[in-house]
N, C-alpha and C positions, 0 to 999 in steps of 0.2 A: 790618587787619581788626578790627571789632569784635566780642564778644561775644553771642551771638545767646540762647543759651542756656547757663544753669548751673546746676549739681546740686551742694549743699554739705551732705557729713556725712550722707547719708540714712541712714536705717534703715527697712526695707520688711517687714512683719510677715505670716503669716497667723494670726492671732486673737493667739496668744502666742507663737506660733514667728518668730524672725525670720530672714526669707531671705534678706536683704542687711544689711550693717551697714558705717557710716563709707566709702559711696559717693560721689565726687565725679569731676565731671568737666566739659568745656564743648564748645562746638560753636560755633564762631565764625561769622558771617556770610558764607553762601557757600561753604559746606566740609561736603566728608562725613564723619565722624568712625564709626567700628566701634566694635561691643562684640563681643568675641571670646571661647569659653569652651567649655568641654565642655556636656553635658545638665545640666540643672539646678545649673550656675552661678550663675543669677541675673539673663542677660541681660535675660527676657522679661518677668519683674517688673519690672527697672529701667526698662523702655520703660514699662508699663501706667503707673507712677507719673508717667515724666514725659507724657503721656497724659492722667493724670486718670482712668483706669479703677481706680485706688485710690488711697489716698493712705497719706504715709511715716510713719510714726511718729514720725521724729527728722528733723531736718535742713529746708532748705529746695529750693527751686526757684524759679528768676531767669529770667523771658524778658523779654529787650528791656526789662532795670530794674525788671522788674512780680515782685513778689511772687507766682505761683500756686502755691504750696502745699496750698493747699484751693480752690482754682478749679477745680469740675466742669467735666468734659471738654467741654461744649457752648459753656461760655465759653472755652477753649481755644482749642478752633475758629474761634473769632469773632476771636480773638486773629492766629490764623496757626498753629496744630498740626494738624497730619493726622496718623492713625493708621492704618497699612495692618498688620491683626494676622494673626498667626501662623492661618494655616488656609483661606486663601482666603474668608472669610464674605459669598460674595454672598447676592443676594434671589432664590432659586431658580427662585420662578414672577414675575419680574416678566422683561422683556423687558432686552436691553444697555443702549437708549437709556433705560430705566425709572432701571433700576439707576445711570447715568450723572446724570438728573437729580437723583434723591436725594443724590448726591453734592454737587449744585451748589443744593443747596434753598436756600440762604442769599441765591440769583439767582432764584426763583420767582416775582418781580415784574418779572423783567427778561429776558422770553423770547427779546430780539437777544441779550445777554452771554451767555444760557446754551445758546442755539444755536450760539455762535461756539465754546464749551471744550467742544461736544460734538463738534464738528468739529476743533476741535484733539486732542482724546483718540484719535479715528477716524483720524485721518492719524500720528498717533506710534503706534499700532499697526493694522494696515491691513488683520487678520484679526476685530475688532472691528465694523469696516464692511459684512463681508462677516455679519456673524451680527448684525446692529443688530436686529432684532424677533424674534432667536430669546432662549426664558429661558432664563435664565443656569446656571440649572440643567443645561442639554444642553450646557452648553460642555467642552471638556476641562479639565486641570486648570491648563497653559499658559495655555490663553485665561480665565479667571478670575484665574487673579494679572494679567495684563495689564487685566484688568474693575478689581479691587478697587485695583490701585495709578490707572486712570485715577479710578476714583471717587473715592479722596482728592485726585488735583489738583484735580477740577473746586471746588473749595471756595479754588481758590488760592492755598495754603500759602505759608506762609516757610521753615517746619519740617516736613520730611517724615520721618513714623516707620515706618520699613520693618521689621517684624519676622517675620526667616525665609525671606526670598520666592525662593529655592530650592528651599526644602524639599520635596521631592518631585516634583520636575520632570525631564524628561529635560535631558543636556545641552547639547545645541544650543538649549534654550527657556531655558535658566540663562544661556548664553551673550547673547541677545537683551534677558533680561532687564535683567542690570547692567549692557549697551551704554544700554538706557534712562536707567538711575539715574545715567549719567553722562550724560546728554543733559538730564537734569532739572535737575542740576546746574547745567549751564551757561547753563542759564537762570536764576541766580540763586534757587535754590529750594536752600537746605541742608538733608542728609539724616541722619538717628541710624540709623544700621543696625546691625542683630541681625542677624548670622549665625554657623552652624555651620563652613560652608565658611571656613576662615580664607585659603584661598588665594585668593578669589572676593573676600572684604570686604577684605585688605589690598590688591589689586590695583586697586582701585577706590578706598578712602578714601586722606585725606593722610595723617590718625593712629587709632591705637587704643589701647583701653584692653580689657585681657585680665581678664576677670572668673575666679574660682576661689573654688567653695565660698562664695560671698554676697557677696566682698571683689574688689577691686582688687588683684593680682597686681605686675601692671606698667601702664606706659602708653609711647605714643612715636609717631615716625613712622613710617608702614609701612614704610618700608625700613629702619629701624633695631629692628622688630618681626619682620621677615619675616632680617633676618640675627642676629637673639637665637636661640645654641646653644640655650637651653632654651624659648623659643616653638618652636624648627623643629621640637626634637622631640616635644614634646608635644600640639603642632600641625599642624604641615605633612608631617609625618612623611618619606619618602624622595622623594616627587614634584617 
């Protein structure tokens, strides 16, 4: 495998405070990689930066050889980065299918392609189809992470940034979820996943890396993460 994406040395600031410091990590081509960490670790900064939703103070970021370090998030996009953020952020009064094309604007000239990945987004979740002209605002909170993760495929990623997408979900919709994120996967689509649940993102990615207090802790495979005495406890606690 190649390298798809790298983070070297970041430091991730807000105004003078820094929240991450000497961050590095990658994400090979074709592979789901975690960041794992208590609340305010640092996970969900480190996503916004490799994102483009800020940028680091110190260090770089490498995707597929390109320098974007200061490359706004729109050129990102254009690049192969999708960002599915922490909160569910649909378009409340726009309808599914609305909120779907927005996703795929970059195909706004191309009404077969962008008919075909609304129809592929509606068949990979199949409660979507069923609520296509309702706004997404009346959705539950299930069917909105299933909206906002279809809205970043439709842009056709290489790089999918998943950050949170548990977060507040019942379990059976948690479960459905990460059944997806491994279905994305194997379509050739690599994932940066943020999550809290460490049992949810190690059971899912090949490796992680365990963020604490701004820094890098540890790193590894998940199975060599999920049987580290001091990940289990600190993480996975007795389940």
């Amino acid at each position: 495998m190649s390298t798809l994406i790298e983070a070297i040395d970041l430091e991730i600031a807000y105004g003078d405070v820094a929240a991450c410091q000497d961050i590095s990590f990658k994400v090979e081509e074709n592979e789901i990689v975690t960041l794992i960490g208590s609340n305010g670790a640092g996970k969900s900064t480190t996503m916004r930066a490799i994102a483009g939703a800020m940028y680091p103070r110190k260090g770089k970021i490498i995707f597929d050889g390109i320098d974007i370090t200061k490359m706004p998030s729109f050129e990102r996009n254009q690049l192969g980065i999708a960002l599915v953020p922490e909160g569910r952020h649909v378009f409340p009064f726009l309808t599914v299918i609305e909120n779907l094309e927005m996703g795929g604007y970059c195909h706004r000239n191309n009404r077969p392609k962008m008919n075909s990945l609304i129809e592929k987004m509606v068949t990979m979740f199949p409660k979507l189809k069923m609520r296509a002209k309702q706004p997404a605002g009346t959705l539950s909170g299930g069917e909105q992470q299933m909206l906002v993760i279809c809205r970043a495929l439709m842009s056709e990623p290489r790089l999918l940034c998943l950050d949170e997408p548990s977060l507040g979900l019942a379990p059976i919709i948690v479960q459905d979820i990460f059944k997806t994120i491994r279905e994305i996967n194997a379509n050739n689509t690599s994932v940066l996943l943020v999550e809290q649940n460490a049992h949810y993102a190690l059971s899912t990615a090949s490796r992680g890396y365990v963020l604490q207090t701004g820094r890098i802790l540890t790193s590894g495979s998940s199975k060599d993460l999920v049987n580290d005495p001091q990940i289990k406890e600190a993480y996975l606690g007795s389940v």
